[in-house]
Each structure stands twice: as C-alpha cells, then as structure tokens.
C-alpha positions as CSV (number, residue, x, y, z in Angstrom):
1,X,-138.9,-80.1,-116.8
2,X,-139.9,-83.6,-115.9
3,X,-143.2,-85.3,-116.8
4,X,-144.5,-88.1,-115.3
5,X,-143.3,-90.8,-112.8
6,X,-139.5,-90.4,-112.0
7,X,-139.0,-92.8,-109.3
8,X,-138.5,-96.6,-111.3
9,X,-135.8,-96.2,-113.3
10,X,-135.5,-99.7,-114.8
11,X,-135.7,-102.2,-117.5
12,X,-135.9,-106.0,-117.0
13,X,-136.3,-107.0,-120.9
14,X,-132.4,-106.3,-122.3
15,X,-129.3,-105.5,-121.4
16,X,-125.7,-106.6,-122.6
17,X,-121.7,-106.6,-122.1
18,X,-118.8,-106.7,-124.4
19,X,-119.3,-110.2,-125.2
20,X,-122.6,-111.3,-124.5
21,X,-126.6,-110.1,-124.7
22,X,-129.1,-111.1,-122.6
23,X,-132.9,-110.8,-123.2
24,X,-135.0,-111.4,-120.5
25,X,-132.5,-113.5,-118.5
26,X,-131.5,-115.3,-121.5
27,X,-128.0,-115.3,-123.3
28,X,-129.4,-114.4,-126.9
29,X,-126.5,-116.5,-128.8
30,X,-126.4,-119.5,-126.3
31,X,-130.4,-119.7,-125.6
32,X,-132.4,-118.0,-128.3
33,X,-131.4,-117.7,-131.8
34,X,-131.7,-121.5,-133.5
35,X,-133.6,-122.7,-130.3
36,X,-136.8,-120.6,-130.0
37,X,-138.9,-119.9,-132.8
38,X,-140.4,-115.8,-133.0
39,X,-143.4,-117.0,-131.4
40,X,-142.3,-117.8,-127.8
41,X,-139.5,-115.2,-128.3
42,X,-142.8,-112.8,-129.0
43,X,-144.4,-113.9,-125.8
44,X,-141.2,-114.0,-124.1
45,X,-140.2,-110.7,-124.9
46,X,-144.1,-109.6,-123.9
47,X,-144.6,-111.2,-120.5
48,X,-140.5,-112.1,-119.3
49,X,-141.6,-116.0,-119.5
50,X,-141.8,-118.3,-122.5
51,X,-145.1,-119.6,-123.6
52,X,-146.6,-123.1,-122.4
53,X,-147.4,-125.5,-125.6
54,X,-150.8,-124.3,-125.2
55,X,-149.9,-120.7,-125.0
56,X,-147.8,-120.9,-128.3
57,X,-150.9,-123.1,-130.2
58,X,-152.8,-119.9,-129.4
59,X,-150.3,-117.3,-130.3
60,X,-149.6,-118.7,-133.4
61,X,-152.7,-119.2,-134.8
62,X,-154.3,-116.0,-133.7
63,X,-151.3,-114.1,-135.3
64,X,-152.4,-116.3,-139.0
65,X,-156.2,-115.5,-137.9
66,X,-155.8,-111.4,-138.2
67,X,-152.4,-110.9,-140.3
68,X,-153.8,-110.7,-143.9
69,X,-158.0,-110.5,-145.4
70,X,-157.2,-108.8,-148.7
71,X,-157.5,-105.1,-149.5
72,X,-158.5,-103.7,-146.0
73,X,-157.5,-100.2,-145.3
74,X,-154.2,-100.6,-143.5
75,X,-153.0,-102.4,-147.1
76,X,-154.4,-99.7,-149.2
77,X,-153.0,-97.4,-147.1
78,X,-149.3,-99.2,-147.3
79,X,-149.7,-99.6,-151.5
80,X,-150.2,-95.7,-152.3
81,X,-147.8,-94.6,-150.0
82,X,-145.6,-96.9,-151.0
83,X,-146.2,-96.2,-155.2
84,X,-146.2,-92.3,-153.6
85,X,-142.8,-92.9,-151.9
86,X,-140.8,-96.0,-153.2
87,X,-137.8,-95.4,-151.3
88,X,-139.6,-94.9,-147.9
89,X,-140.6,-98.8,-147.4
90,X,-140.6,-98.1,-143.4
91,X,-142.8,-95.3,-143.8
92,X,-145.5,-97.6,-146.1
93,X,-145.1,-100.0,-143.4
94,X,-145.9,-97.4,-141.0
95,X,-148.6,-95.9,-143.1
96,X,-150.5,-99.3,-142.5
97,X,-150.1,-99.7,-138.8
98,X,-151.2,-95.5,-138.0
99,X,-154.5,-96.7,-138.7
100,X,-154.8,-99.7,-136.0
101,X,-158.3,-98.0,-134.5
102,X,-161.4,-99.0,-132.6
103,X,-162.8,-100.0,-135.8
104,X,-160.5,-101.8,-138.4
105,X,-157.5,-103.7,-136.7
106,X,-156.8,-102.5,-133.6
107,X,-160.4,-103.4,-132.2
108,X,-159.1,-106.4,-130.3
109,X,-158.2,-104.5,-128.0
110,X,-161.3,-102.8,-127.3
111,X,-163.0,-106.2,-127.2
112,X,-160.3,-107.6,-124.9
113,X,-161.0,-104.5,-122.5
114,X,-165.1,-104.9,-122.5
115,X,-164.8,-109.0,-121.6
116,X,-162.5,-108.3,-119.2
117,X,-164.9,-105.4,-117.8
118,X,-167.7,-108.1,-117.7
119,X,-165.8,-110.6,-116.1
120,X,-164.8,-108.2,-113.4
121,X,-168.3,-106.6,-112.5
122,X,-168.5,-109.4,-109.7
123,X,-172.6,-110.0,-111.1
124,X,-173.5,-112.8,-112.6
125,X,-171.9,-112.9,-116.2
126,X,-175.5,-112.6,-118.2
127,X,-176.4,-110.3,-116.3
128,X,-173.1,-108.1,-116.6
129,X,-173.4,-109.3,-120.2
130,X,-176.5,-107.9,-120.7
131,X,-175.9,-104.0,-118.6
132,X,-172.9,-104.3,-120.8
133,X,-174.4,-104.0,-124.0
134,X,-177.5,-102.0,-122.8
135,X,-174.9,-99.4,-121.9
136,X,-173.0,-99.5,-125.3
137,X,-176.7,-99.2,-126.9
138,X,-177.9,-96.0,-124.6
139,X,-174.5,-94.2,-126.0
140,X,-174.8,-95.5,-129.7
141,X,-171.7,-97.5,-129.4
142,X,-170.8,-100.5,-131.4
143,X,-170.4,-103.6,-129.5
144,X,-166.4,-104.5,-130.1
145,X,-166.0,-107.5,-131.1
146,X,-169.3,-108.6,-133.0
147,X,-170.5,-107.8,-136.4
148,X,-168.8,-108.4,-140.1
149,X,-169.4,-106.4,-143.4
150,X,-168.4,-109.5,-144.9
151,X,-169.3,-112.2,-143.0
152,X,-172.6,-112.1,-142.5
153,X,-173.7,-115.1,-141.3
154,X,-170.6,-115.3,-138.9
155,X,-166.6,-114.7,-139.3
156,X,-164.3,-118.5,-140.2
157,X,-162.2,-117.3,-138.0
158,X,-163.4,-116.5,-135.3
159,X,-165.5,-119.8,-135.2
160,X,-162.9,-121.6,-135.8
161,X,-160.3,-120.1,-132.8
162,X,-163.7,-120.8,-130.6
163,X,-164.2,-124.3,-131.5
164,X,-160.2,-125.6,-130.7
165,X,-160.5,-123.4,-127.5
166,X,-163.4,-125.3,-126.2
167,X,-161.8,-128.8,-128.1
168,X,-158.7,-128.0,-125.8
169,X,-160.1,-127.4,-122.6
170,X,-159.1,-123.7,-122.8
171,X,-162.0,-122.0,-122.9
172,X,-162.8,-119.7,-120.1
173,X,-164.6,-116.7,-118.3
174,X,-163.8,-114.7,-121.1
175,X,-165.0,-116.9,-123.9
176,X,-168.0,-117.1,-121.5
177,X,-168.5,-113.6,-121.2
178,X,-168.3,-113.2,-125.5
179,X,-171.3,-115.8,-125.5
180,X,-173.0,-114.0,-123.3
181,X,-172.9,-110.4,-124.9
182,X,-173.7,-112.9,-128.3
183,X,-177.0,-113.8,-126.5
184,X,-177.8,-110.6,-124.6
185,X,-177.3,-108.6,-128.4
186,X,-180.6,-109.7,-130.2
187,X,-182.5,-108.9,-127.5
188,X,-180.9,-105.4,-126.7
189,X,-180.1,-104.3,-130.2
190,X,-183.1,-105.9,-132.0
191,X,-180.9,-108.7,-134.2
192,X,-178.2,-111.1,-133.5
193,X,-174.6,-110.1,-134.7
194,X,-171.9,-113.0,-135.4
195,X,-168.8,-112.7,-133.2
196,X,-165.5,-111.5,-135.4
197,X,-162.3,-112.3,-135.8
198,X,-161.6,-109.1,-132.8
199,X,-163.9,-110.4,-130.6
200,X,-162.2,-114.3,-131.0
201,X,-159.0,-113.4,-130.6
202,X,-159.0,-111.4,-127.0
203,X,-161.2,-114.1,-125.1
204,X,-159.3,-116.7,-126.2
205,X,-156.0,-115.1,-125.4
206,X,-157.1,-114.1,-122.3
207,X,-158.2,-117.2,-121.4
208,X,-154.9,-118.4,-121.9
209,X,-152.9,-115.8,-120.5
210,X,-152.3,-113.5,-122.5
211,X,-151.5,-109.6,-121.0
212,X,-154.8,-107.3,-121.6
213,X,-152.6,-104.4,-121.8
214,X,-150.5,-106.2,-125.0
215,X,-153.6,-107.5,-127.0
216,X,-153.3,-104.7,-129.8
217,X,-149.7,-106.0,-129.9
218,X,-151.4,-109.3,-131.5
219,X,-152.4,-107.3,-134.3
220,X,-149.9,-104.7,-134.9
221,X,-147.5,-108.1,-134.9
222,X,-149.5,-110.0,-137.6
223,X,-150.0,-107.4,-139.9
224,X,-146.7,-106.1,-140.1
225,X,-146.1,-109.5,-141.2
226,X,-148.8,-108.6,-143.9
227,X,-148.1,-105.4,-145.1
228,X,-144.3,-106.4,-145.5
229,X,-145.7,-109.1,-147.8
230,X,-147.9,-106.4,-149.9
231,X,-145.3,-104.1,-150.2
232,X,-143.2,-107.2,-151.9
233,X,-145.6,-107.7,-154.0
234,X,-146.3,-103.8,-154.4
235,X,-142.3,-103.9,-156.3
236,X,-143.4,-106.3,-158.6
237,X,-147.3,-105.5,-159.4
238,X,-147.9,-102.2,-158.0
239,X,-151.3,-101.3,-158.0
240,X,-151.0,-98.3,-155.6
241,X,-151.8,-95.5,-158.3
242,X,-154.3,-98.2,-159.7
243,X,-156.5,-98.1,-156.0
244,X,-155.5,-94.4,-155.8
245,X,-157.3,-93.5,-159.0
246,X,-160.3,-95.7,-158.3
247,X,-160.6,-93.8,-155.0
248,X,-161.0,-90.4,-157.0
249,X,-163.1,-92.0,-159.3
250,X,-165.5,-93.5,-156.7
251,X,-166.2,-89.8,-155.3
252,X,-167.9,-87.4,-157.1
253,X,-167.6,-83.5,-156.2
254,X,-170.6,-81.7,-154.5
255,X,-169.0,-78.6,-153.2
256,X,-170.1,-74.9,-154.5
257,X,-170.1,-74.5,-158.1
258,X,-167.4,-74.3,-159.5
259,X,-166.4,-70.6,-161.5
C-alpha cells in the first residue's frame, strides 16, 4: 500500500562510491573533516550551503544559549532512565529529547512559527502584533516565546542574543515582530512578560537565515550536546534514584482509602 507522495524520489544531502563520500557536493575526506568545524557542517548539512561568518556567530552562540540550565525536565528525564537502564545510554539520551514540546525545549519552534505568522499578515507589524496576541488570549494560549519561571525580570540570554543582533546590524522583521508582541502583551494580557531564551533564538535566526522549518533542530542539537554531558557525569555521581525518590516524596496520595 503506498502512503503519501510517490513522485520525488531523491536525496541531494549524501551519497558515495567505492572510494569516495560526498555530502552536499562536498568530498567528506578532501573538504570537510579537519577544515569545517560541526557548526557550518550543521548548517551545511541543514540548508545544502555553508554558513556566512555571521550566520556561524549566530549558530554557535544560540546552540551555547539553550544546550544546558541545570535540572530541567529533559535532564531529569535522561538521569533516571539512565540509573533505571545503565546499559541503554542511547535510550537516556532519547529519553531527554521525547520531551522537546510547546512548553519546555522545543518551544522555539512554536515562537519561530508565530513571528513568522506576524511578519507575513501583510498589516502593519503592531498591529499584526497586537491581533496576534489578542488571539492567543481569546483561546487561553500562552504567548511562545515570553515568560520565565525563573527569570523574572527577564531571561540573560535572551537579552543578550538581542543586544549583538542589533550591535551587528542583524536585527530584522523578526526581531521587530518579538518587540512588538513585547509591547502589545501588557496591554492585552494585563502585565508585561520578559522575552525568553525561545522567543530570542527564532527571531534572531530568522533574521539571519535560518530554515523555519529546522528551528526545533537548534534545540534538539544543543541539548543532545547536554544530556551526553549529564549522562557522563550520571557514571560518576549518579543522582538518578536520588531525583527519582524526591519525586515520590514530593507527592502525597489522595486516592480512595486505602483497605
């Protein structure tokens, strides 16, 4: 039975011979490996051309900005399966990354497809800024991209990744568009909400031409990076059954009585 398109049969990213392999045009012996770091070979690999130096300033420290912030779900995730299943490290790894969502990790991506929406409604961008969120409000929806548990006042990151996009000339209709959902929100929701981390990285990447379709890559890349590095650290000082038996202890029972 066949699903789906049938009619494109084709790959343009790898192919090989006997004696040679080629990724995206590009002998991997003779042009890659030793010359181009896993950055631009990330973007190349992504969008079939390598980065400009602006393009790899971005990638690179958008990929530091989101790989690792302690504790968050994907790593506690990662730590018990891996105390659970110490020979499985690919599935702890996995573990971590099943989780990239609309709220914790994977809500770049979400962001990155709202700015875009606003930068595409054609209206001028407060206004599409402000129908935007009023839209998101009428359904109870979070607005991607703004908001911190932790960081009240307004997420490092995401601050910082603004200010060298605007210091570099970079900054574009996306960026725009994030400041003006950040100025339609107080009036809309009733109190301001700092931009995060998820709502940083998409406008800036976008503005430098990054693929909106690959923006939850940005994340799933980076802390893959991270989780590898707590499940190092999970062989030497586990603390898997440690965050596993806090868990049980942080919940109490309120089911029917018990017989």
């Amino acid at each position: 039975m066949r699903i789906g398109k049938q009619d494109k049969p084709y790959s343009a990213i790898s192919t090989s011979t006997s004696e040679r392999i080629f990724v995206r045009g590009r002998d991997l012996c003779d042009d890659i490996i030793g010359k181009v770091d896993f950055t631009s070979y990330f973007w190349l690999l992504v969008t079939g051309e390598e980065p400009t130096a602006i393009q790899k300033k971005y990638a690179d420290a958008v990929l530091a900005a989101i790989a690792e912030h302690g504790l968050v779900p994907s790593v506690v995730a990662s730590r018990m399966t891996y105390a659970a299943a110490p020979e499985a490290f690919q599935g702890a790894v996995a573990a971590g990354i099943l989780g990239c969502g609309s709220v914790i990790l994977g809500s770049a991506e979400t962001a990155g497809r709202f700015l875009s929406d606003i930068v595409a409604d054609g209206d001028d961008v407060d206004t599409a800024a402000e129908r935007a969120v009023r839209r998101l409000r009428e359904t109870k929806t979070p607005v991607p991209g703004f908001g911190h548990p932790l960081h009240a006042d307004g997420d490092p990151r995401a601050r910082l990744l603004l200010k060298m996009a605007r210091e570099d000339g970079v900054a574009g209709a996306h960026i725009r568009a994030l400041e003006a959902v950040k100025s339609a929100i107080p009036e809309v929701i009733g109190r301001p909400l700092p931009i995060n981390v998820n709502g940083a990285i998409p406008a800036v990447m976008l503005d430098v031409g990054f693929p909106l379709g690959a923006l939850k890559g940005i994340s799933l890349l980076a802390r893959t990076a991270s989780l590898i590095g707590h499940l190092q650290e999970e062989t030497e000082r586990p603390v898997g059954f440690i965050l596993s038996g806090k868990a049980a202890e942080a919940i109490s029972y309120d089911g029917p009585d018990m017989k």
